[in-house]
N, C-alpha and C positions, 0 to 999 in steps of 0.2 A: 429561472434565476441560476446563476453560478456560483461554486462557492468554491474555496482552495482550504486545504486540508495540509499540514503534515503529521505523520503518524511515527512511534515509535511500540516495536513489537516485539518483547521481551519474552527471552523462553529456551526452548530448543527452538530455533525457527534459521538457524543456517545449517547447511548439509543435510536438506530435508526436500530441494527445489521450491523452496518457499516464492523466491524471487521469480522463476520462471509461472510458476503456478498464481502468481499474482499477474502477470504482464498475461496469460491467459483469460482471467477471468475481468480487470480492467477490461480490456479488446470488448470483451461478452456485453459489459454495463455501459459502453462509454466516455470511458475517464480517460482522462488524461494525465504525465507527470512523469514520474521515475519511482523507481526502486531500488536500495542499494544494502550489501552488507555491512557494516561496521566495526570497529575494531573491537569492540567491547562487546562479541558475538549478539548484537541484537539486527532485526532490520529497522532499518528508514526509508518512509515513502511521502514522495508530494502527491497526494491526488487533488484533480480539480475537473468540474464539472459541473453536468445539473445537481440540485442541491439531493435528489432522492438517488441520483447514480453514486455522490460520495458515500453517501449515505448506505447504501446498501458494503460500497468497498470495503468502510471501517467494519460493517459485521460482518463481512469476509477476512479481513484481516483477524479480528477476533477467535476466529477456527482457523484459517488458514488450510494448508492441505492434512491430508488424515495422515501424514507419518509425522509433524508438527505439534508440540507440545505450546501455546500460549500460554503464557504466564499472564503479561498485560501489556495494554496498548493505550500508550499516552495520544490524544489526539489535540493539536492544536491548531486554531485558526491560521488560515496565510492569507499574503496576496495571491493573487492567479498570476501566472507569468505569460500563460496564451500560451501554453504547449499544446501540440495539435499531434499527437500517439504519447505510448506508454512501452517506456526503455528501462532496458538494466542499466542502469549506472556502477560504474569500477573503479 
């Protein structure tokens, strides 16, 4: 089954390669979508996928990489859009 995700990830989580370390470990699990910075130094990410590969990405997001400080991570349902890789978005 597929499911589409987007997440918001609160914290020290930019100038840390949060975004590239995520476009990493997506690739690892499967998923699909983007990732991006935002102005209000948080990230934002679409993931979509099997429901246990999102699944695994939100508690990836939740630590993130080890020089990454998470605060919290809002996670909201979406539609899937049928992205087929996982991009930094600018």
């Amino acid at each position: 089954m597929s499911r589409a995700v987007t997440v918001t990830v609160t914290g020290r989580v930019q100038g840390v390669a949060f975004r590239w370390y995520a476009v990493q470990e997506a690739e690892r699990l499967g998923v699909c979508g983007w990732v991006r910075n935002e102005p209000d130094e948080s990230v934002a990410a679409h993931l979509e996928g099997a429901d246990e590969a999102v699944e695994a990405m939100v508690a990836w997001c939740r630590q993130g990489p080890s020089s990454a400080r998470v605060r919290h991570v809002a996670v909201t349902e979406a539609r899937p859009t049928g992205a087929d890789s996982f991009q930094i978005r600018y």
